[in-house]
C-alpha positions in Angstrom: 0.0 0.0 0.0 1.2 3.3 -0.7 -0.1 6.4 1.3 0.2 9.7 -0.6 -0.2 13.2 1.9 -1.7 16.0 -0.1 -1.4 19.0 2.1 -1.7 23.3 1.4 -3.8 26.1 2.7 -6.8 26.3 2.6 -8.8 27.2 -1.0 -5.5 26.4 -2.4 -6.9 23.5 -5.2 -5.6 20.1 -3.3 -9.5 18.7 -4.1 -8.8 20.0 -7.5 -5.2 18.0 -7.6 -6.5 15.2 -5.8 -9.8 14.8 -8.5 -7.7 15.2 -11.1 -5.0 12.4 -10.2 -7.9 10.1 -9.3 -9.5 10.8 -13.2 -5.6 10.1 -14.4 -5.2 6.3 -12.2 -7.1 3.2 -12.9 -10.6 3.1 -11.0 -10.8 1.3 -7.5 -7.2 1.6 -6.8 -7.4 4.7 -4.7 -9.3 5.8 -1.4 -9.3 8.6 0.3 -9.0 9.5 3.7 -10.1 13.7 3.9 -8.6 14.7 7.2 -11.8 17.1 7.3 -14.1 13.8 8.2 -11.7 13.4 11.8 -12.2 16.7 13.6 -13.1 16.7 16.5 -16.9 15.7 17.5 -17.8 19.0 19.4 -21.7 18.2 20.2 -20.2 19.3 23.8 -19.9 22.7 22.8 -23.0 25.1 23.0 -24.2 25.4 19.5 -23.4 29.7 19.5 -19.6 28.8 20.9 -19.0 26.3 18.0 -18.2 29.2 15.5 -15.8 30.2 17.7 -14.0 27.1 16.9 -10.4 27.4 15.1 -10.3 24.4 12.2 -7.1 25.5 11.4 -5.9 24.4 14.0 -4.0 21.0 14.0 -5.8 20.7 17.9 -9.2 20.5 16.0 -8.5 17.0 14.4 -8.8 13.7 16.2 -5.4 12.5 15.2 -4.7 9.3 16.5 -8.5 8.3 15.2 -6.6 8.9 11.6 -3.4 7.3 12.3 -5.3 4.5 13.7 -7.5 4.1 10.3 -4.7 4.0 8.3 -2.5 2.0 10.0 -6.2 -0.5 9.9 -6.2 -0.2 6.2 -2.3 -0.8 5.6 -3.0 -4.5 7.9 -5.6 -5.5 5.4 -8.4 -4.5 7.4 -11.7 -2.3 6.5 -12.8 0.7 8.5 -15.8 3.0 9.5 -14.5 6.6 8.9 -16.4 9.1 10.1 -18.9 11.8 8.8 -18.3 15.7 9.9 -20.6 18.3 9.6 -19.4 22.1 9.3 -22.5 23.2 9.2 -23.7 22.0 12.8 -19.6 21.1 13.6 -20.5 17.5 15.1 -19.8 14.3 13.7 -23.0 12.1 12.2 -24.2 9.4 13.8 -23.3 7.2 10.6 -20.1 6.3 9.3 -18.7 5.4 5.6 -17.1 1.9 5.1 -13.6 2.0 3.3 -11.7 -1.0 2.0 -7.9 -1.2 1.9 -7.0 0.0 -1.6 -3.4 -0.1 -3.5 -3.4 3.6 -2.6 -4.7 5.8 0.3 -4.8 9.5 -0.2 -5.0 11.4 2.8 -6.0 15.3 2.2 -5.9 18.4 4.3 -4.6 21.3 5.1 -3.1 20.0 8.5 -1.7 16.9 6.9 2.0 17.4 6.6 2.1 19.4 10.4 1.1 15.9 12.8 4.4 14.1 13.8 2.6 10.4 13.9 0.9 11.4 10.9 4.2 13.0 8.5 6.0 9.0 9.5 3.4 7.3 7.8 3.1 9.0 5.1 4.8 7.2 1.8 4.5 10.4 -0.4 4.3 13.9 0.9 2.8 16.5 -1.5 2.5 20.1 -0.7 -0.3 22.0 -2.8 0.8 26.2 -3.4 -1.1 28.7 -4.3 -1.5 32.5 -4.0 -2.9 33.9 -0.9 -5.2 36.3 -2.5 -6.3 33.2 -4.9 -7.0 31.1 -2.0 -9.1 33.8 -0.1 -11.1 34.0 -3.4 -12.0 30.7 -3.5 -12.6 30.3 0.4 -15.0 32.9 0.1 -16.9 31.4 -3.0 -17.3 27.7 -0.8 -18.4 29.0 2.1 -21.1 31.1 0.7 -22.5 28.6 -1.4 -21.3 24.9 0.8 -21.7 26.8 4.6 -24.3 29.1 4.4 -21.9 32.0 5.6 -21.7 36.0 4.2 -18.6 37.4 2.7 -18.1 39.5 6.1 -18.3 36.6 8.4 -15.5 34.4 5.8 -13.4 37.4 5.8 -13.8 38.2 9.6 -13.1 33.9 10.4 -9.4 34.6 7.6 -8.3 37.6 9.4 -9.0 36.0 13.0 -8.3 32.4 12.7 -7.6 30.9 9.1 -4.3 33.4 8.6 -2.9 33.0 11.4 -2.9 29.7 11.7 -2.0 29.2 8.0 1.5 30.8 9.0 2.0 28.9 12.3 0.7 25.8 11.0 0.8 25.7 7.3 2.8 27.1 5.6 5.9 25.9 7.7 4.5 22.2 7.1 5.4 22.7 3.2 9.4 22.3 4.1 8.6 18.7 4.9 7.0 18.0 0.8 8.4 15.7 -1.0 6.4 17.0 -3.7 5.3 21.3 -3.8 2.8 21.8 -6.5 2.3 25.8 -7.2 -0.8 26.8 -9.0 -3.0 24.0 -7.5 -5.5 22.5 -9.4 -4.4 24.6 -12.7 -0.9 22.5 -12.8 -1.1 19.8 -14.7 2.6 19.1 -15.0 2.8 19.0 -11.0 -0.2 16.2 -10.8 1.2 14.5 -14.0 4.7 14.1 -12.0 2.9 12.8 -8.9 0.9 10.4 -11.0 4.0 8.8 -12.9 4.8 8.2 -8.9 1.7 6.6 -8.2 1.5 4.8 -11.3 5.3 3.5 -10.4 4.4 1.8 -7.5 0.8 0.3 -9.0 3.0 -1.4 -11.7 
């Protein structure tokens, strides 16, 4: 099993890269593990405090729930993963069955910045992309996918989702095997991770 990290800030096209290289590979050989589906249930929280919570954060994710799935998966073995809701920030009652596949991908913005994760990662891809192109697009999803205005995205950037992008983030991308710039939009960056891929499939 190989287990490719795709990691960048966020609204900077690793969905895009990650589609795209799935489109390029043979189907059923890849599964993906979004790190978004392991934060942190927080049904404990008053529902008016949970938009106060920083996802940006790599405090916000239930990591050793992750590194526990995958290190299922590599033994052979099925899991449950979970279901996460931004809109009401708990996780669902139900769960999504995933099979071991030839390749895991696990995506996030927080993916290359866990210790326990980073060691099990075969692969370690870093997606880049222009800050003012990434706020464009984070403003775009979370009008139409979370219900929110413009001034409450741009209020969350300037108070949590900047920030932490440069504690967090953007200090994670020295540990990339792999940086894509541009996103989504380079095709030569996802072809060269594919040849990877395709390597170890053969």
């Amino acid at each position: 099993m190989l287990i490719v990290g795709i990691a960048g800030g966020t609204g900077s096209g690793k969905t895009t890269v990650v589609r795209k290289l799935i489109e390029m590979l043979p189907p059923g050989e890849v599964v993906i593990l979004p790190q978004d589906s392991y934060y942190r249930d927080n049904s404990h929280i008053p529902v008016e405090q949970r938009q106060n919570i920083n996802f940006d954060h790599p405090d916000s994710v239930e990591w050793p729930l992750l590194i526990a799935h995958l290190a299922e998966l590599k033994a052979g073995r099925p899991i449950m993963m979970p279901i996460y809701s931004y809109l009401t920030c708990v996780r669902s009652q139900e769960t999504i069955p995933i099979r071991p596949a030839e390749v895991v991908v696990v995506e996030g913005i927080l993916v290359l910045a866990d210790p326990g994760l980073r060691s099990m990662l075969d692969i370690k891809v870093f997606v880049d992309a222009d800050a003012d192109d990434r706020l464009g697009r984070v403003i775009q999803r979370d009008i139409v996918e979370r219900g929110r205005s413009v001034l409450m995205v741009l209020e969350r950037y300037n108070k949590t989702v900047k920030p932490s992008h440069l504690q967090f983030i953007e200090p994670s991308k020295r540990y990339a095997d792999i940086i894509i710039p541009g996103g989504g939009e380079n095709l030569v960056g996802i072809e060269v991770l594919r040849t990877i891929v395709e390597k170890h499939l053969r």
